[in-house]
MMTF fields as JSON, N, C-alpha, C and O atoms, coordinates in Angstrom:
{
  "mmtfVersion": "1.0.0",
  "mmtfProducer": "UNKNOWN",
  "numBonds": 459,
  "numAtoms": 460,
  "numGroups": 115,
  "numChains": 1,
  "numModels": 1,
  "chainsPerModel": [1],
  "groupsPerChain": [115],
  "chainIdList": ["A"],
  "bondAtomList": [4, 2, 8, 6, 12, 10, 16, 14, 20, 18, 24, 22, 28, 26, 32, 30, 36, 34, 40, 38, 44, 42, 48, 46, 52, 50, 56, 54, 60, 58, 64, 62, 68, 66, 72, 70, 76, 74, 80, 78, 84, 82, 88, 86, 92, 90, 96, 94, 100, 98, 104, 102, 108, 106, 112, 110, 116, 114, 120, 118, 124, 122, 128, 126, 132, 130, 136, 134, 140, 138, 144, 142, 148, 146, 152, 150, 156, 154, 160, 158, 164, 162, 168, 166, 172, 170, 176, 174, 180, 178, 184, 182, 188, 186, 192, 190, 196, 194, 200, 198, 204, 202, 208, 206, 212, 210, 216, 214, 220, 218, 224, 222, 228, 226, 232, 230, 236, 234, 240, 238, 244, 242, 248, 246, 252, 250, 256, 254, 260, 258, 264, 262, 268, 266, 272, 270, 276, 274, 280, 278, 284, 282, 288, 286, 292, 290, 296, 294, 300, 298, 304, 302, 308, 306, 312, 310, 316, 314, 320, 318, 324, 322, 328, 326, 332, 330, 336, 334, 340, 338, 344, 342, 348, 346, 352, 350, 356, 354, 360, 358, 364, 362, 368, 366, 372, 370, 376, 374, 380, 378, 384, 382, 388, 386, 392, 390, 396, 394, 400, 398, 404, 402, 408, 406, 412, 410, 416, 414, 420, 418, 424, 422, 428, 426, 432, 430, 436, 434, 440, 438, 444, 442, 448, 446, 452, 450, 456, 454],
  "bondOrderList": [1, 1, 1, 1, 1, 1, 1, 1, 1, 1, 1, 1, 1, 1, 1, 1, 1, 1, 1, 1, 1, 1, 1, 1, 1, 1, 1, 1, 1, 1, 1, 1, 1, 1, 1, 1, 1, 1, 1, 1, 1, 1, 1, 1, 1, 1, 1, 1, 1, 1, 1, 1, 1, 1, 1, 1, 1, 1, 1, 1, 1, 1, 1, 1, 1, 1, 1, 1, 1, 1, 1, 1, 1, 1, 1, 1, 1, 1, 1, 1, 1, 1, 1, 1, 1, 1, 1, 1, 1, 1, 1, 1, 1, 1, 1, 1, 1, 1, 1, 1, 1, 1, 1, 1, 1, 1, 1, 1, 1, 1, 1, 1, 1, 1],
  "groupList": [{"groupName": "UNK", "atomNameList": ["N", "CA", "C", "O"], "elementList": ["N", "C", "C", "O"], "formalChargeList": [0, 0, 0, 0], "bondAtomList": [1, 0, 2, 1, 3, 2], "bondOrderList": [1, 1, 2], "singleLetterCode": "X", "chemCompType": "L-PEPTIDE LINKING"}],
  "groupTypeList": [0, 0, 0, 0, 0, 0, 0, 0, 0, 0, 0, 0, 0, 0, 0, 0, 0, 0, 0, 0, 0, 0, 0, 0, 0, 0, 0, 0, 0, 0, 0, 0, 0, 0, 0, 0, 0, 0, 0, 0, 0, 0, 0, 0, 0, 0, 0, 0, 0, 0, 0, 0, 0, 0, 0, 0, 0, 0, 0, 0, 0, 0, 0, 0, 0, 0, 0, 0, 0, 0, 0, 0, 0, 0, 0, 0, 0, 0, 0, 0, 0, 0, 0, 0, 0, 0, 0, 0, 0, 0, 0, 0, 0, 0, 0, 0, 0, 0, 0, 0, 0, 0, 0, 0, 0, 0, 0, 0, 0, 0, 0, 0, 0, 0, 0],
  "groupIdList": [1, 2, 3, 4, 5, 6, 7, 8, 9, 10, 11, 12, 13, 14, 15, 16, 17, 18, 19, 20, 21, 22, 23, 24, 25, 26, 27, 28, 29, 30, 31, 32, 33, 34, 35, 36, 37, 38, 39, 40, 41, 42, 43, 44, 45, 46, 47, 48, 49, 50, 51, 52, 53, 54, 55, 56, 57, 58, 59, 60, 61, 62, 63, 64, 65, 66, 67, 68, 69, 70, 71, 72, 73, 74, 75, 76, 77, 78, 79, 80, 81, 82, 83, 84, 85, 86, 87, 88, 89, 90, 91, 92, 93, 94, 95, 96, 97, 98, 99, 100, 101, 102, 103, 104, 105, 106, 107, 108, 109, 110, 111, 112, 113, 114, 115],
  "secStructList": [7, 7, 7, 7, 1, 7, 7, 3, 3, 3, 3, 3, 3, 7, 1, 1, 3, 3, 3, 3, 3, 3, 3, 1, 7, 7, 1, 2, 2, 2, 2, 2, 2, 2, 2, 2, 2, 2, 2, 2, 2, 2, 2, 6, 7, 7, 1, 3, 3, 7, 7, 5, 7, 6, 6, 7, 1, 7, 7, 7, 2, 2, 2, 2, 2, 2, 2, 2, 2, 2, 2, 2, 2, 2, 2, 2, 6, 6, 7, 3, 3, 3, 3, 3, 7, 7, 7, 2, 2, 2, 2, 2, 2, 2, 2, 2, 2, 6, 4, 4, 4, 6, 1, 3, 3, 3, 1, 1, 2, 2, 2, 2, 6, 6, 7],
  "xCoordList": [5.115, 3.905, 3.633, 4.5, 2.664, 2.317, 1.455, 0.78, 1.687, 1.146, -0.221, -0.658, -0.863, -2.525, -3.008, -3.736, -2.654, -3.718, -2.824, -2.376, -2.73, -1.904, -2.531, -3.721, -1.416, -1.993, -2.469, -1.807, -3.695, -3.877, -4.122, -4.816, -3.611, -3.47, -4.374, -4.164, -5.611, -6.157, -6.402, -6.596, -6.293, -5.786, -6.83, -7.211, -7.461, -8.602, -8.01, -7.036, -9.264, -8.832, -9.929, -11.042, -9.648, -11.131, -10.596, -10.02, -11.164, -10.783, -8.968, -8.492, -8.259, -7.086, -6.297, -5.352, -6.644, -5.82, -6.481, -7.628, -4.976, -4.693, -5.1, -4.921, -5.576, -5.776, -5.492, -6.261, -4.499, -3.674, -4.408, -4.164, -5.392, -5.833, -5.277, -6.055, -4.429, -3.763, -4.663, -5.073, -4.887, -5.543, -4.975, -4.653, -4.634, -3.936, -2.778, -2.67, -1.911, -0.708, 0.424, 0.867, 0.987, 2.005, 3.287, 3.186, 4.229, 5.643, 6.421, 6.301, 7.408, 8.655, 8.031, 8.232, 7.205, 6.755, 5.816, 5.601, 5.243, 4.173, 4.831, 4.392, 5.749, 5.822, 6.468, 6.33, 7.403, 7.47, 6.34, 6.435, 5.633, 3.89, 3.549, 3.337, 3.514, 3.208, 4.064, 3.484, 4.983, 6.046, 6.096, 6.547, 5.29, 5.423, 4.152, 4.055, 3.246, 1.645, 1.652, 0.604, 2.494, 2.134, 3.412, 3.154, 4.485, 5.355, 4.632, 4.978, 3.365, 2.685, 2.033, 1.874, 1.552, 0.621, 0.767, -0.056, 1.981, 2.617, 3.601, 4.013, 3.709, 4.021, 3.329, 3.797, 1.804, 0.958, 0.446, -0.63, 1.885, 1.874, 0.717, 0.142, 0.331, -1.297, -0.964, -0.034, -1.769, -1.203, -1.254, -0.449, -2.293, -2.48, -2.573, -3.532, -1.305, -1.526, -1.868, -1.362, -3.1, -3.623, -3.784, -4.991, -2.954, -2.771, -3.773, -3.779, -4.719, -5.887, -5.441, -5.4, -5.065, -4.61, -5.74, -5.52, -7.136, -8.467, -8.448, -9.13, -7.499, -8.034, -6.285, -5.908, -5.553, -4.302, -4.404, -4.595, -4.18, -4.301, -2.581, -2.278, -1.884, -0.61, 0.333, 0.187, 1.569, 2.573, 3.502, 3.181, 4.942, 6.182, 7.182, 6.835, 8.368, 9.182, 9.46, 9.874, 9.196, 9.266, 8.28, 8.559, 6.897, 6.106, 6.072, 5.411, 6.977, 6.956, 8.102, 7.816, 9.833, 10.209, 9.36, 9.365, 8.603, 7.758, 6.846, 6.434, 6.507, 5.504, 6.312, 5.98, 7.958, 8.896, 9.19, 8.475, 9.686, 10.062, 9.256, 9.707, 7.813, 6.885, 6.894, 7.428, 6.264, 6.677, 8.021, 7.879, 9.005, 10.407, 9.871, 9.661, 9.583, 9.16, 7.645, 7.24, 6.926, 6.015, 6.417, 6.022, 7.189, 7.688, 8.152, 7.998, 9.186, 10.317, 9.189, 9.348, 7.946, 6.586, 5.892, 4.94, 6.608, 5.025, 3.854, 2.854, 3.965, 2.551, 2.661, 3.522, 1.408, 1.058, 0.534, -0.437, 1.629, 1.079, 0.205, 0.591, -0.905, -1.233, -1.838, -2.075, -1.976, -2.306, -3.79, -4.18, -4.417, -5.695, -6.123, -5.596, -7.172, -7.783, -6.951, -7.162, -5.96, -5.346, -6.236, -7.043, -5.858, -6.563, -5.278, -4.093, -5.761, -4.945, -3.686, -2.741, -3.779, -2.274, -1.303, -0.163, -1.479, -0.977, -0.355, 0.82, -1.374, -1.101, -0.165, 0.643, -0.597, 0.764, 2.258, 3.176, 2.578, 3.612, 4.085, 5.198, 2.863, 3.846, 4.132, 5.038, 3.124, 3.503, 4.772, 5.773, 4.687, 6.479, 7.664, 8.467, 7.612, 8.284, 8.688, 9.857, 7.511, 7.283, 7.062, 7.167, 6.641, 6.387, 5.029, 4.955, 4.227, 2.865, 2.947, 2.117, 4.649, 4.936, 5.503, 5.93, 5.604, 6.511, 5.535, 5.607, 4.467, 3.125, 1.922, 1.743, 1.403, 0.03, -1.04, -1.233, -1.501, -2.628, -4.307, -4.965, -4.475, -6.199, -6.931, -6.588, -8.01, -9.341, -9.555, -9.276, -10.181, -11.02, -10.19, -9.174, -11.052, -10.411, -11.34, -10.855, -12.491, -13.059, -12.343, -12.06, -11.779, -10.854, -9.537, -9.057, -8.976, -8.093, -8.604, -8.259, -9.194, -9.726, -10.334, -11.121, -10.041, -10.959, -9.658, -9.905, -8.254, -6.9, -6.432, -5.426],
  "yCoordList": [9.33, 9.164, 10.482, 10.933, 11.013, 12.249, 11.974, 10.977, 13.015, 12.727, 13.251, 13.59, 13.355, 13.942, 13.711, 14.568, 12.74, 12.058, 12.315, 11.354, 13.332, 13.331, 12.29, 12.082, 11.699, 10.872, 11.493, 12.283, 11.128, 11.617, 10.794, 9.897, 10.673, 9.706, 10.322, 11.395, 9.175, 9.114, 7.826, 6.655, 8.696, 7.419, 7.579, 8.667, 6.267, 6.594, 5.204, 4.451, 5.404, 4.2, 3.298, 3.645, 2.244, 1.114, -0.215, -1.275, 0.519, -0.498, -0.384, 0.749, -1.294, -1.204, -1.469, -2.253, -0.772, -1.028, 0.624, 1.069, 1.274, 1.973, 1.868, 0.694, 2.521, 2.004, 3.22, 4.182, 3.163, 4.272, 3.731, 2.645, 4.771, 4.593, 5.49, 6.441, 5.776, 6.601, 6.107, 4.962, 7.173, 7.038, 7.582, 8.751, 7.057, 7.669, 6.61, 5.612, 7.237, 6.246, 6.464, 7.589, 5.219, 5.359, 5.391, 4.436, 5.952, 6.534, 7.019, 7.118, 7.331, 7.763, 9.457, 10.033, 10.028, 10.863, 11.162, 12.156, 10.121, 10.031, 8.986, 9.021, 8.195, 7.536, 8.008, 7.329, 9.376, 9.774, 10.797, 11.684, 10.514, 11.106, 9.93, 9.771, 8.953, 7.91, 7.041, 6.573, 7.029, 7.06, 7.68, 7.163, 9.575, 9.809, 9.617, 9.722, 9.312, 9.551, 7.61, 7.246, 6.729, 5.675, 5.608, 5.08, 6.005, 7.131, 7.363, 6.9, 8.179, 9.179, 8.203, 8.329, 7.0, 6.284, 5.516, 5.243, 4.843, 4.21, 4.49, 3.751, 5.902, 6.608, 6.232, 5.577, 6.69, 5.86, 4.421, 4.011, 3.661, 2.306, 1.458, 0.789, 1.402, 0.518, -0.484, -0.693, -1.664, -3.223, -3.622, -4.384, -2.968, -3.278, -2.434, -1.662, -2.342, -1.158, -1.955, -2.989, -1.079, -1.61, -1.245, -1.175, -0.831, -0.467, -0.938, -2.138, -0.146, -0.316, 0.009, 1.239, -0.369, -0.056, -0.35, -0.629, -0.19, -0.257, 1.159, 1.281, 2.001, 3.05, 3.232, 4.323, 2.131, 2.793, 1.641, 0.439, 2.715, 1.558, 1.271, 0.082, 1.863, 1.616, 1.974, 3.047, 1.273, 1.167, 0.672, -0.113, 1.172, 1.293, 0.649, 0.452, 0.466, -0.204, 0.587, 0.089, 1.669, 2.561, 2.721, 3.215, 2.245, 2.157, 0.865, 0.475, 0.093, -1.617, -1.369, -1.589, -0.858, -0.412, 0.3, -0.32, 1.577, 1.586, 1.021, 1.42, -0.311, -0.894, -1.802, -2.104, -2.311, -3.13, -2.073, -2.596, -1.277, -0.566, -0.31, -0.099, -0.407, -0.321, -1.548, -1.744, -2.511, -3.944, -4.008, -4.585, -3.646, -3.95, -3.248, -3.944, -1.626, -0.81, -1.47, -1.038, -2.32, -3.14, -3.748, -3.755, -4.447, -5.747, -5.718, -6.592, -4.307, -4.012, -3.917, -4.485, -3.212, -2.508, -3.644, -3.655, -4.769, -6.011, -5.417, -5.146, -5.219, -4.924, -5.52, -5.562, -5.88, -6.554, -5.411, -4.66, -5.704, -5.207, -5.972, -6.896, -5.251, -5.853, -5.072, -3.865, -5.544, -5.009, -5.945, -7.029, -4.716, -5.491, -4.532, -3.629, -5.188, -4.63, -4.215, -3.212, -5.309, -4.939, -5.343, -6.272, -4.249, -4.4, -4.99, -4.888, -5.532, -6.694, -6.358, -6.896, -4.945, -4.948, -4.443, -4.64, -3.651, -3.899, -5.116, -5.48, -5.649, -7.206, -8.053, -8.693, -7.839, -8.464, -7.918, -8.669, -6.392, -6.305, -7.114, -7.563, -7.147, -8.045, -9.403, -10.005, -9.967, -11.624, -11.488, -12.105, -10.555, -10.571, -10.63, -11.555, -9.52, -9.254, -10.365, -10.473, -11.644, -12.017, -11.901, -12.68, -10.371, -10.045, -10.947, -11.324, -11.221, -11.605, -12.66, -12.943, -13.369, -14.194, -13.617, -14.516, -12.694, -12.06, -10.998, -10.75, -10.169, -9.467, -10.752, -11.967, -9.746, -10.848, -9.688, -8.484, -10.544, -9.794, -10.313, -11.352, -8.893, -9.321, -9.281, -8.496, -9.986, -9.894, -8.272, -7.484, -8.219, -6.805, -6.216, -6.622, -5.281, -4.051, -4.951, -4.95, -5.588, -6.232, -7.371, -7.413, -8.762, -9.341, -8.936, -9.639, -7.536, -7.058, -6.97, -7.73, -6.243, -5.911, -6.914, -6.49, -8.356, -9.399, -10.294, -11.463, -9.972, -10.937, -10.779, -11.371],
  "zCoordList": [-20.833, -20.037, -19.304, -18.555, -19.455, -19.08, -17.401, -17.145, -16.543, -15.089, -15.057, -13.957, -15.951, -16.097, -14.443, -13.941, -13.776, -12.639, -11.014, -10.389, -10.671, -9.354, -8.341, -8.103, -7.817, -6.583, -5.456, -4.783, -5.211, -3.619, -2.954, -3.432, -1.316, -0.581, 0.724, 1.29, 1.088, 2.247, 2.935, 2.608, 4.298, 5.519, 6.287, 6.718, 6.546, 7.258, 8.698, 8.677, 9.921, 10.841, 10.729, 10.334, 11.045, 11.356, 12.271, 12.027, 13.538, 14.951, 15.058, 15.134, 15.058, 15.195, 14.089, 14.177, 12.817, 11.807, 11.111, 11.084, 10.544, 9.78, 8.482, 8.158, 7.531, 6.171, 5.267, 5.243, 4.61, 3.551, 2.128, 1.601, 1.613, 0.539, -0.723, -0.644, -1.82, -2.836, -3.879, -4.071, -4.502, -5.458, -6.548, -6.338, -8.022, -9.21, -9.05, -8.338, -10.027, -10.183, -9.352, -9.121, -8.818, -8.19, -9.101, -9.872, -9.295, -9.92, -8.815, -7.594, -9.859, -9.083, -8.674, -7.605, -9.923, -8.373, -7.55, -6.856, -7.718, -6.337, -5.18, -4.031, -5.503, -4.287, -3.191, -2.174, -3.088, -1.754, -1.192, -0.344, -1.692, -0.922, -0.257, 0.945, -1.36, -0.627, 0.812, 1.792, 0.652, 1.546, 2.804, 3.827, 2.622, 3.692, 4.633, 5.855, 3.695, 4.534, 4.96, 5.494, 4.791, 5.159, 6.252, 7.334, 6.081, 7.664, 8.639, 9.726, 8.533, 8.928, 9.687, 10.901, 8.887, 9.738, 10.417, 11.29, 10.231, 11.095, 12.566, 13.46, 12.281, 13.896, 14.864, 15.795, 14.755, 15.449, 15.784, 16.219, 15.337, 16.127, 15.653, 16.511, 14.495, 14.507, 14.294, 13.516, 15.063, 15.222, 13.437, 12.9, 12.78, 11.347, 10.548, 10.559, 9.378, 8.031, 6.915, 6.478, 6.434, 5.146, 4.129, 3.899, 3.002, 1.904, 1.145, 0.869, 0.709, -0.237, -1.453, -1.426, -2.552, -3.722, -4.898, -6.076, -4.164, -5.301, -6.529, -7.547, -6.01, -6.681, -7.545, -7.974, -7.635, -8.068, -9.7, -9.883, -10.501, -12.241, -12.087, -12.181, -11.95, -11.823, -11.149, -10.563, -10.982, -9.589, -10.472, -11.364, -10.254, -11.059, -9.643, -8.478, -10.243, -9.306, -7.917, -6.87, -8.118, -7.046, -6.034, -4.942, -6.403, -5.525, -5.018, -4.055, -5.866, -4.645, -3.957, -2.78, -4.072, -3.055, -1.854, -0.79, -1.898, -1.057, -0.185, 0.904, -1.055, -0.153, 0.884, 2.031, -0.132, 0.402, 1.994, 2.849, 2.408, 2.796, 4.194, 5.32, 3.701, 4.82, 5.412, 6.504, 4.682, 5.374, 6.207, 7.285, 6.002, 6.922, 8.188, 9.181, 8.233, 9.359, 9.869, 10.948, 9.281, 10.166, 10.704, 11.87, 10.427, 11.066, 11.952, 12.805, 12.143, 13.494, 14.461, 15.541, 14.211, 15.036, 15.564, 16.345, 14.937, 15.25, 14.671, 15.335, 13.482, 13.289, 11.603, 10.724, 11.758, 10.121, 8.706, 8.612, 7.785, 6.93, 5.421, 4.704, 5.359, 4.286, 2.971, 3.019, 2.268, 0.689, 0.554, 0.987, -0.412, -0.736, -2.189, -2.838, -2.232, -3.583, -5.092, -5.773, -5.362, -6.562, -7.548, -7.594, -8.521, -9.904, -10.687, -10.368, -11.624, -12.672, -12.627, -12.049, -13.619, -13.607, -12.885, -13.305, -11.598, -10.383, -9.996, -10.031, -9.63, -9.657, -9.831, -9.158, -11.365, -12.096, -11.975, -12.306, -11.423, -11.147, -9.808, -9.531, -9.075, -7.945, -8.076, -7.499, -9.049, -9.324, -9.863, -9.498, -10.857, -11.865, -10.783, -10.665, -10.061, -8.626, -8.036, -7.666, -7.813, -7.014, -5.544, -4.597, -5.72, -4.028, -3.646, -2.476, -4.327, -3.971, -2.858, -1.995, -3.202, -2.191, -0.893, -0.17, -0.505, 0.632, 1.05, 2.254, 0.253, 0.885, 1.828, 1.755, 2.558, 2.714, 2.032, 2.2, 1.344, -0.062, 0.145, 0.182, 0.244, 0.476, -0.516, -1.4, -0.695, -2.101, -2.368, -3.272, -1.13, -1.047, 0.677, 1.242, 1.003, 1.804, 3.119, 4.251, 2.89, 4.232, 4.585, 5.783, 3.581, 3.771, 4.622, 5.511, 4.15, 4.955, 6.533, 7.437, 6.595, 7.602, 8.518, 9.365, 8.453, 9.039, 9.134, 9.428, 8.938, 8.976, 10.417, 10.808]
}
């Protein structure tokens, strides 16, 4: 599998929630980018991080450790994390996972933003 598509990751705010948007595929080597810019955002304490994953076609086991990972450091924070906007087969890695049961997963990025 060739990396044609580097991930780039932007974090924008809206009211009191953080929102880490990556765009391209998540792998083993994009996910400590990803790792550190959702670090990054969570220093700043936001009652809510929201992982927008509208723009990611794919995510490897390494980017659900990552997402696993953030969720634990929300949790210590009191702060909610959530996921939104998966495309199919994203998706389907977390049903396989079964994280879908242990994320809170939004439709879309306004759903997030309205939990």
């Amino acid at each position: 599998m060739s990396n044609t598509q580097q991930l780039e990751i932007f974090i924008e705010s809206e009211g009191d929630a953080k929102i880490v948007r990556p765009v391209g595929d998540i792998d083993l080597s994009g996910a400590p980018a990803l790792r550190q810019q959702i670090s990054q955002a969570q220093q700043e304490h936001p009652t809510r991080l929201i992982v927008d994953l509208s723009g990611v076609p794919y995510m490897d086991s390494s980017g659900l450790a990552t997402l696993v990972e953030a969720m634990q450091i929300a949790r210590r924070n009191d702060a909610l994390l959530i996921i939104c906007s998966l495309q199919d087969k994203v998706r389907s890695i977390f049903e396989i996972a079964r994280l879908d049961m242990v994320f809170k997963i939004a439709q879309s990025r306004e759903d997030a933003i309205s939990m």
